[in-house]
C-alpha positions, 0 to 999 in steps of 0.5 A: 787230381780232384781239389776238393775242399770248402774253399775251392767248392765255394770258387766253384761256385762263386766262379761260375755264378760270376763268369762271363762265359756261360758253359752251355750244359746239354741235358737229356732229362727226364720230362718231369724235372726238366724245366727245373734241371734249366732253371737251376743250371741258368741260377748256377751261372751256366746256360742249358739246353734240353734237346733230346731228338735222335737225330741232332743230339751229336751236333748239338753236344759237340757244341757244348761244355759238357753232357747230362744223361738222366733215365728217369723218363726212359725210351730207346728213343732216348736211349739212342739220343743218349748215346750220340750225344755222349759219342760226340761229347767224347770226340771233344773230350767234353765231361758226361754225367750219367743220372741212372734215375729208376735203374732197378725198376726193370732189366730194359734201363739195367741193359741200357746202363750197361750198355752206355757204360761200357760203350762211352766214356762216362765221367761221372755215375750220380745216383741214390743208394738203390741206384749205385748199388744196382749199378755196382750190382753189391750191398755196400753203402757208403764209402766202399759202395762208390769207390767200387762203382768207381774201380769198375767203371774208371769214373767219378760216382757220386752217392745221394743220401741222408749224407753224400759220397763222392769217389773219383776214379783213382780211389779217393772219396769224400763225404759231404754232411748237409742237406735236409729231407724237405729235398727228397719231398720236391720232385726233381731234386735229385736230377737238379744235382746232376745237372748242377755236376754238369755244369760244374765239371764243364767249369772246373774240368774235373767231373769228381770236382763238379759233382761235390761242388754241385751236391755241397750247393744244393743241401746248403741252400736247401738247409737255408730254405727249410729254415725260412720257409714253411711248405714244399712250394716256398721252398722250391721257390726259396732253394732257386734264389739261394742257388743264384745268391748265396754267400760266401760267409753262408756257404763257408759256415755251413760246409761239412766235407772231409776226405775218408 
């Protein structure tokens, strides 16, 4: 069972920032955000890699400590690079996170979903509202829409907002109310937090775990950032060092998490 609670979040954090062993995280992202996606898993304590090609994503996911799937830059090239590495992951039982990015845009990314969905083993669904409830295929919000996504799919889902929701697979659920809007103005962000879950679920061993610690990290440090600098570039700047150096005193007075 998930611990989720602003203490065990910051050992999450702080574990992983400190550890001597690296998780290796293997990201199929999307091009526009992946050396961001790198460079905040490297700030987490945690070491990426971004191959993509068909042919060596299986060796390579079985080799890591977990998988990150992002459709934000989709082809049925990357499609099928997704699915060998996920196939492989689940052969060492390693956590795959699977970022949906776009999902409503066009029946092609919706059919792919489906099919990743119920071909592997997912661990974790994160998306925005339009994507979880393009994945749940109902109006809900909130609460009620992650748990749905959760009972249909027997994962963890995590929602991004203005506040956050996470619901692992037995039904429980949290939300999480930090964060800024200059995040939604930095291209990548989103896909930043999915690759954080990564790392973090290879690290607790609890994908529902992992995206609440991923999600709490980001809008902390974005709060901190936007309060310290004054454009989207500072604060791009100022959000990676946070992410390496933030304290536990900033962290634990700032956290606003409660299970509904």
């Amino acid at each position: 069972m998930a611990d989720i609670s602003p203490e065990s979040l910051w050992d999450m954090a702080e574990g992983l920032r400190s550890s001597s062993e690296r998780p290796l995280i293997h990201c199929i992202m999307n091009y526009v955000a992946a050396a961001d996606c790198a460079n905040i898993v490297l700030a987490a304590g945690a070491k990426p890699v971004m191959a993509d090609c068909a042919e060596e994503t299986a060796e390579i996911a079985a080799r890591a400590s977990a998988v990150v799937l992002n459709m934000g830059t989709f082809s049925p090239e990357r499609g099928n690079a997704m699915i060998n590495a996920a196939k492989a992951a689940e052969s060492k039982h390693i956590p795959v996170i699977l970022d949906p990015v776009g999902l409503s845009a066009s029946v092609m990314r919706k059919n792919w979903f489906e099919r990743m969905m119920n071909e592997l083993k997912i661990s974790a669904v994160k998306g925005n509202l339009h994507e979880i409830r393009a994945a749940a295929g109902i109006e809900e919000s909130d609460e009620r829409l992650v748990r749905a996504v959760a009972e249909r799919y027997g994962c963890a889902v995590m929602l991004t907002g203005s506040s956050d929701f996470i619901a692992d697979e037995s039904g429980r659920a949290w939300r999480i109310d930090n964060g800024t809007e200059i995040l939604s103005a930095v291209t990548g962000t989103g896909c930043m937090t999915g690759a954080l879950a990564g790392a973090f679920a290879a690290y607790s061993g609890n994908a529902a775990a992992g995206c609440a610690a991923a999600v709490a990290l980001m809008d902390i440090c974005g709060e901190i950032a936007a309060e310290k600098t004054s454009g989207t570039g500072s604060f791009r700047v100022r959000l990676f060092d946070l992410i390496s150096q933030i304290k536990r005193g900033e962290y634990l007075g700032r956290i606003r998490i409660r299970e509904l």
